[in-house]
N, C-alpha and C positions, 0 to 999 in steps of 0.2 A: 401586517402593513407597517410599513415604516417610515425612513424620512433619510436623508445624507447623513446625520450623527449617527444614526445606525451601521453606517460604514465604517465609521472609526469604531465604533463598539467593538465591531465585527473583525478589524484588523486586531485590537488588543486582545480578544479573546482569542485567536488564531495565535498571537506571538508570546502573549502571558500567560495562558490558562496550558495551552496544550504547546507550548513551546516551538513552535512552529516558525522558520524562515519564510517569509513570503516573498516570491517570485511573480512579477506580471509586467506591466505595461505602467510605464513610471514615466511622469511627467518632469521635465526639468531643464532649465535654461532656454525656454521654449519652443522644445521636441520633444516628442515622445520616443523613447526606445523600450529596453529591455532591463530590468533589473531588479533589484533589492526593494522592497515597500515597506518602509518604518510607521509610515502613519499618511494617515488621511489626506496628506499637503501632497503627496507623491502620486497621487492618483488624476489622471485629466480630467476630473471631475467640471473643468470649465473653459475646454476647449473643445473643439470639433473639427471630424477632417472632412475637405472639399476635395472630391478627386475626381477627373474625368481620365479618360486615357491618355496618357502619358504625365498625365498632372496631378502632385498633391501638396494640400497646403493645410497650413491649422489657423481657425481662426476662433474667435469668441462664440461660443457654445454648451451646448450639452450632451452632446451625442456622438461621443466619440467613438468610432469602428473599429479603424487598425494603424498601427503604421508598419513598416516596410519590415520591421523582425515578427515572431509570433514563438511559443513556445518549443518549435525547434532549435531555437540557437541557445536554451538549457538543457533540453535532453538529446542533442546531437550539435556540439561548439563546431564554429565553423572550423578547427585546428582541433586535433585530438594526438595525444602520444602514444601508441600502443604500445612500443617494444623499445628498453636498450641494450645495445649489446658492447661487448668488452673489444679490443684490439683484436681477436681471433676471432670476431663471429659468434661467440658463445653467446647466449642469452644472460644475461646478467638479471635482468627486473624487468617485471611491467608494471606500470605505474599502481599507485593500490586508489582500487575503486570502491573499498570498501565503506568508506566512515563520509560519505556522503550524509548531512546533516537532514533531518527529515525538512519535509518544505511541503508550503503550500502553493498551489497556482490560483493567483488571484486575482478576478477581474477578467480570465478570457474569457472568450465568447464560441460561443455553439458550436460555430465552423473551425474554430481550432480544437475544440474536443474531438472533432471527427476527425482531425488532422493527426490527431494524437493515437486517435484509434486505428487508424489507415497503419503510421509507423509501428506500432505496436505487432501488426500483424506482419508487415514485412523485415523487419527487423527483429525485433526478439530481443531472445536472449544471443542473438546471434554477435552486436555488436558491442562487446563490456562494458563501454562508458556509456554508452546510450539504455544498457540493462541496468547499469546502477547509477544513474539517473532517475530511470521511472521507476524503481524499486524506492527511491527516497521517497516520493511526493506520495504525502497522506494524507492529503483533502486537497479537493478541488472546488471553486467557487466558479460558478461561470457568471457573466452580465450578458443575459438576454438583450435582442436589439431589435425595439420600438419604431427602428424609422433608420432605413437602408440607405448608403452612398451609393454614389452612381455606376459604384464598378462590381456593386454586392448582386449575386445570385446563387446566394445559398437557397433559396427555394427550390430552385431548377434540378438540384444535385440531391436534396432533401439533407443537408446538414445544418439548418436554422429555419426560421430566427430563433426559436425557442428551442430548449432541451429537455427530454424526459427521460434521461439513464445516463448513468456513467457520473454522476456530481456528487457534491456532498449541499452545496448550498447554492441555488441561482438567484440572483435579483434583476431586477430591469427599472427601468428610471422612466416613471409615466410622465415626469416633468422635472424640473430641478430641483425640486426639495420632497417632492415621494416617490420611494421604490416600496417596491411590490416585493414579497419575497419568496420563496418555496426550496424545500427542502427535497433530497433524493436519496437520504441515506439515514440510517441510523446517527451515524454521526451528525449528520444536518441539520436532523431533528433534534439532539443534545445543543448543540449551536447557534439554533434561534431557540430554543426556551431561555437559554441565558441570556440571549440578547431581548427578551422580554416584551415582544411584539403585539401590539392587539390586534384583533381580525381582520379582516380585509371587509369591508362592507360591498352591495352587489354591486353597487354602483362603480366601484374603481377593480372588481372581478370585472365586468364587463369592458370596463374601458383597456383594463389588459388583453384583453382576449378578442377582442376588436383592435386592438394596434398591433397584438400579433398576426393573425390574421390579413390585416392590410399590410404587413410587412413581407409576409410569405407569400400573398398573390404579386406584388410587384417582384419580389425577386424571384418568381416561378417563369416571369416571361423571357426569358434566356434563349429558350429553345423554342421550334415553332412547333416540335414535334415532341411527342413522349420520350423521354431516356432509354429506353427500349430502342425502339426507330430508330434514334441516332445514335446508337452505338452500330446495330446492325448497317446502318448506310455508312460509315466510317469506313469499317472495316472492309464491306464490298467496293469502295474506293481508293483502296488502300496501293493501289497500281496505277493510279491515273495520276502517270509524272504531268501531264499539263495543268490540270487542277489542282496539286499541291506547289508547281512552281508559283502559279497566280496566287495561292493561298498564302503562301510564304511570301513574295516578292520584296513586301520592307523587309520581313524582317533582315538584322547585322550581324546574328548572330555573337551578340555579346553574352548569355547566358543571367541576363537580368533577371528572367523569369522565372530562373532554376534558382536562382537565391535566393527569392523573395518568396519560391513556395514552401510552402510547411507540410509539402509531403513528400517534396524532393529530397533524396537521401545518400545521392550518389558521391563516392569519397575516392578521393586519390592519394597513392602512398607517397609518401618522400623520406630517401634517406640523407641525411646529416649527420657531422659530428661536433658534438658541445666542446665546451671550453674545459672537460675533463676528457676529452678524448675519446670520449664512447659515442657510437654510434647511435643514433634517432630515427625510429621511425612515426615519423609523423602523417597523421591522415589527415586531408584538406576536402574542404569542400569541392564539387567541381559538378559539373553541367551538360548535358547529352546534348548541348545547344552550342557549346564550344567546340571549334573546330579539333584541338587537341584529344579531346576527349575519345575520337573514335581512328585516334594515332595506335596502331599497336605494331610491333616484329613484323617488320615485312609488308608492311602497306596502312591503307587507311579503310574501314570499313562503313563510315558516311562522310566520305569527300565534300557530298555535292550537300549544301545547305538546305536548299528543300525535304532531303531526307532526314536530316537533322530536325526540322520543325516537325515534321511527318510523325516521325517517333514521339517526340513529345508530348503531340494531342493524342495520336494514338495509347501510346503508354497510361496517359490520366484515364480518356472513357471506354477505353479495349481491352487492355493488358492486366491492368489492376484488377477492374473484377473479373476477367477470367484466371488470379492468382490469391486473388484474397476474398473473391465475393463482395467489392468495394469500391466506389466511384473513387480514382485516385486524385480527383477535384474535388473541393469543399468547396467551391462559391464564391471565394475570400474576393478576388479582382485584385490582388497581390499584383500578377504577374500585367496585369491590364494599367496598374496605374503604373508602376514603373518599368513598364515599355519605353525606351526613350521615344522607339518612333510613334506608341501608341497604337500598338497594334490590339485590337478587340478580340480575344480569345473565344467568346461569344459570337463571334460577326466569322471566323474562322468553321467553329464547328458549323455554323448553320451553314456556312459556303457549302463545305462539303458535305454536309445528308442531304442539301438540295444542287448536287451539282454544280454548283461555282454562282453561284446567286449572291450578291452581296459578299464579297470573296475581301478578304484583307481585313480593313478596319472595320 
């Protein structure tokens, strides 16, 4: 059991002892984004986000969730270089992905470990920068989360609020000045004896376990139905153009949702030539939700926008785990707060395993 100094501890031990870059969720000039974690002042340690759909804001708090990046935009940038080639087409270099400095991720949370775990299986070693990306990161820290935003249903999915595999150190914040902590790894365990913790007493075991608990029943109610059910009603729906056009009907297909997920991984090539004259091929992010995207030789193979949403949801609770054994949703509400129109991804799947019931937001 600990307290907020034990987070600075915990960052200096990570950056001085075992030499460690730390990567996470960095508070600063008041937004949270993505980045570099020097110490303790870089962490939201004293903001919190308000989000309903289509809305997010940071106000004074304790209980910070997410904001709009997560840890795909370190281990897959939204711009990657794969290949340059000389005036002929030769291959000249691929960029060296080799001396990636070790790093820690520090500070995500549950549903991005599962986010991590999801890309892992679908990606690989398949994509090189994205391989030696996660071939860098040698400890991971997750912050369990005590008390769910309004767009959070990691329960539903089963990827929070708490974690039991895959970490090296979790904490969670039972208030503003105690965190709770637990270990997952050998390394974990070397990393809080240093940080020189004393026991947790039952009293504040209980109150952890009672606020996890209250955290994963609220965000379990997503669905009316078992995860089972509704994948199977998905999919036996997966032809009813009337129910997916009502399903879809806002949405603009702007692809907000694709950027904003952390499982979404879909990359489009581009070639250019630099100011040495050689040739660029640069991979970009891009979105099964953009109309371009389903542009190929000779026609377009989702014209119609409805089918474009269709894939989508279908892809996250269909496609994934009949390819990985994996809900290709984590929970996060990513895609739900920055909807512009505020479309409910939740209020979506339930449309369709119950037939168009509550269809759209």
């Amino acid at each position: 059991m600990g307290s907020t100094y034990d987070l600075d501890k915990l960052i200096r031990i990570l950056r001085e002892n075992l030499n460690l870059q730390l990567q996470g969720y960095r508070y600063h000039a008041g937004r949270v984004s993505w980045g570099e974690i020097n110490g303790i002042a870089d962490l939201p340690l004293s903001v919190e986000d308000y989000v309903e759909p289509g809305l997010y804001r940071l106000k004074e708090g304790y209980r910070f969730r997410h904001s709009s990046v997560s840890p795909k935009v370190f281990l897959l940038p939204s711009e990657q270089v794969f290949l340059y080639e000389s005036e002929d087409y030769a291959r000249v270099k691929a960029p060296d992905t080799s001396e990636m400095r070790q790093t820690a991720l520090f500070g995500i949370k549950p549903c991005d470990r599962r986010a991590i775990e999801v890309l892992d299986n679908i990606i690989g070693s398949k994509n090189p920068v994205y391989a030696s990306r996660r071939k860098s990161i040698a400890a991971i820290i997750v912050e369990e989360c005590l008390e769910p935003n309004n767009n959070c249903f990691c329960g539903a999915v089963g990827s929070g609020p708490s974690i039991e595999e895959g970490f090296d150190v979790a904490y969670a914040r039972l208030d503003e000045k105690r965190v709770f902590f637990k270990y997952g790894s050998e390394l974990g365990r070397d990393i809080l004896v240093k940080l020189d913790l004393k026991p947790a007493g039952e009293r504040e075991v209980n109150e952890y376990r009672e606020k996890i608990e209250s955290t994963r029943e609220l965000t379990s109610r997503a669905f009316s139905r078992v995860m089972r059910e509704v994948q199977e009603n998905l999919l036996s729906k997966a032809r009813d153009k009337d129910l997916w056009l009502k399903v879809s009907e806002d949405c603009v297909g702007c692809g907000n949702c694709n950027f904003v997920c952390p499982t979404c991984f879909c990359l489009e090539f581009e070639y250019s030539i630099n100011e040495q004259n050689m040739g660029v091929k640069t991979a970009q992010w891009t979105g099964c939700l953009l109309y371009t995207y389903g542009q190929v030789a000779g026609g377009h193979f989702r014209p119609e926008l409805y089918t474009r949403y269709r894939h989508f949801v279908l892809h996250k609770f269909v496609f994934y785990p009949k390819q990985i054994g994996l809900i290709g949703c984590v929970g996060c509400g990513r895609c739900i707060t920055w909807c512009p129109m505020g479309i409910d991804l939740r209020g979506s799947v339930n449309s369709v395993a119950q037939g168009g019931v509550n269809a759209g937001k």
